[in-house]
C-alpha positions in Angstrom: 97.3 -23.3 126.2 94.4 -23.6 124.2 90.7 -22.7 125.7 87.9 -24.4 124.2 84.2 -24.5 125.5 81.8 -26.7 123.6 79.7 -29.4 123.4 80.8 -33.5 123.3 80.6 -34.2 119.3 82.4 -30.5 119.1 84.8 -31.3 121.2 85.5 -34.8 119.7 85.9 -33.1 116.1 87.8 -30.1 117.5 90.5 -32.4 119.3 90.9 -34.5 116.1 91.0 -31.4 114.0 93.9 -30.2 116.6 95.7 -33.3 116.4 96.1 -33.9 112.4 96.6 -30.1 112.3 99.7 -30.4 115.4 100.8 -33.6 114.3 101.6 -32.2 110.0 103.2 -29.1 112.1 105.0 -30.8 113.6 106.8 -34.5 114.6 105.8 -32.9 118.7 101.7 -33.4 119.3 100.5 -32.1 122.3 98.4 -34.4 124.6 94.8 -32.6 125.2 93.5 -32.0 128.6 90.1 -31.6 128.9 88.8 -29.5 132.2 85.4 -30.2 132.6 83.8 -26.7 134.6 81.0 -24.5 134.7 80.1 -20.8 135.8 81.1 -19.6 138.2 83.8 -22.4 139.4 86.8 -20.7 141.2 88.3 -24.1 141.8 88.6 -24.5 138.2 89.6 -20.3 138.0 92.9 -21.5 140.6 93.6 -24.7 138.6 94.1 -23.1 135.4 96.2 -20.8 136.9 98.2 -23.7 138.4 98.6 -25.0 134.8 99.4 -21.7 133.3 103.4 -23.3 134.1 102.8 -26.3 131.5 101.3 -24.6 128.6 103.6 -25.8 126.4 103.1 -29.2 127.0 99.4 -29.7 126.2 96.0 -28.3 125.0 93.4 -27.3 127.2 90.2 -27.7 126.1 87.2 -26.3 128.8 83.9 -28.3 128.5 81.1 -26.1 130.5 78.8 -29.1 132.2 75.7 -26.8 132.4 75.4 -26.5 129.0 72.1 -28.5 127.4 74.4 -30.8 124.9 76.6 -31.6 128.0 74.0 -33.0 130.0 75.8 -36.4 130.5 79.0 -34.5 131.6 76.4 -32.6 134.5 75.2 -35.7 135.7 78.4 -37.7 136.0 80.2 -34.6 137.4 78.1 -32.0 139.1 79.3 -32.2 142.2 82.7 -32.7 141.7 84.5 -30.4 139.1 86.8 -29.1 138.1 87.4 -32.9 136.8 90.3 -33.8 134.4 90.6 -35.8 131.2 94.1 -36.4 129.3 93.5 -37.7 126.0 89.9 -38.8 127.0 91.3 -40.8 130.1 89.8 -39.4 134.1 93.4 -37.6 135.2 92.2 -35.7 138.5 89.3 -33.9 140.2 88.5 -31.0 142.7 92.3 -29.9 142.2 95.5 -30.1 140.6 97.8 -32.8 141.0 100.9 -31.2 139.6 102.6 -34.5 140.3 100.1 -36.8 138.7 100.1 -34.5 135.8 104.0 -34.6 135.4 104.1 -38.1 135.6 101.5 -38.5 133.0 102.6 -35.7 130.9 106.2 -37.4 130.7 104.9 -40.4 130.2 103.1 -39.2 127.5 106.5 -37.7 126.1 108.4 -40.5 126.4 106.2 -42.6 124.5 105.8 -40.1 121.6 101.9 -39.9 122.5 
């Protein structure tokens, strides 16, 4: 599992660098969740311990909503992370949804991403 804490242009670059880099690694590419958190959050502190189990199957990128650049991110989400993105798509707030994540994860699998 990959952490990653940045801003929203950082982040889009980052996950495309990740991408060409996983797809010329490999045929595999891993699907990227984005958990969208700030300091101090122990909901998101006990979710990525939930997802500690599916490490292999994704990159976790962390996107802290307090931070200036991420101001859009605060609005939308203050009150609610941690909040979930797969590939840039809303997956799941306040907690994990280990079954909503497998079915999307496999989902993603199946299809190759």
């Amino acid at each position: 599992m990959l952490w990653f804490q940045g801003n929203s242009m950082q982040l889009a670059k980052y996950s495309f660098r990740l991408l060409l880099r996983n797809r010329s690694a490999s045929k595999t590419v891993l699907p990227v969740l984005t958990l969208f958190t700030k300091d101090p959050c122990p909901l998101c502190d006990e979710a990525k311990e939930v997802l500690e189990a599916y490490k292999n199957r994704f990159i976790l990128q962390e996107v802290d909503i307090t931070l200036p650049e991420n101001s859009a991110w605060y609005q939308r989400y203050k009150f609610d992370i941690p909040v979930f993105h797969l590939n840039g798509q809303f997956l799941m707030m306040h907690r994990v949804d280990i079954s909503k994540l497998e079915k999307q994860l496999q989902k993603l699998e199946q299809q190759g991403l």
